[in-house]
C-alpha positions, 0 to 999 in steps of 0.5 A: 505338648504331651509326652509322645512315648506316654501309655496314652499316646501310644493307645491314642495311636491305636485308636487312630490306626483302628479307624484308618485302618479300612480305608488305608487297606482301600488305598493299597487295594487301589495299588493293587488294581492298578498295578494288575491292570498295568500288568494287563495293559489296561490301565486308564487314565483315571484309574493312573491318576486315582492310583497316584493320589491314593498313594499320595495319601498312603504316604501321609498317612503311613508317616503319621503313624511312623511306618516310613518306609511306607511313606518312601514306598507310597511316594515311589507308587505315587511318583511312577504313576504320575509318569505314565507307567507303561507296560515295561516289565520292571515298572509294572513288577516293581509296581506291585510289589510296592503294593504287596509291600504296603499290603504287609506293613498294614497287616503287620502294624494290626497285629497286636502281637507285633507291638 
């Protein structure tokens, strides 16, 4: 096993976060759908289930690349959806948020300044 703190570890990582990037941004984008149609009192069952799953992934992912309080937000989405939200105001803010906050960890992780 390599050294996890090595220049070629860390830009491996890099490599990796570039390539997942799209589609961890397509994952939070789904959040967010989700959520605003919550909100609208017009989520469908299959856009709960798909939103459960993508979070579900979001926090796999997110582990892997150490963001875990992305992990503890992803499994929180992933949880609240698998319940069935209904339209309670909290639930539905609370929602969203997670999805902002996710939303603002992949653009902060992309920012090479903040390295």
């Amino acid at each position: 096993m390599g050294n996890l703190s090595s220049p070629a570890f860390a830009e491996a990582m890099n490599r990796l976060w570039v390539k997942f990037l799209p589609q961890m941004e397509e994952r939070v984008g789904t959040l967010e759908a989700a959520a605003a149609s919550l909100a609208a009192g017009t989520l469908s069952a299959a856009q709960r289930e798909e939103a459960s799953s993508e979070a579900h992934k979001l926090a796999g992912v997110l582990g892997t690349f150490g963001l875990q309080e992305g992990t503890v937000l992803a499994h929180e989405a992933e949880a609240t959806y698998l319940v069935d939200p209904q339209t309670d105001p909290a639930v539905v803010a609370r929602l969203a948020e997670i999805a902002a906050q996710l939303r603002v960890m992949l653009a902060g992780r992309n920012d090479p300044s903040s390295n």
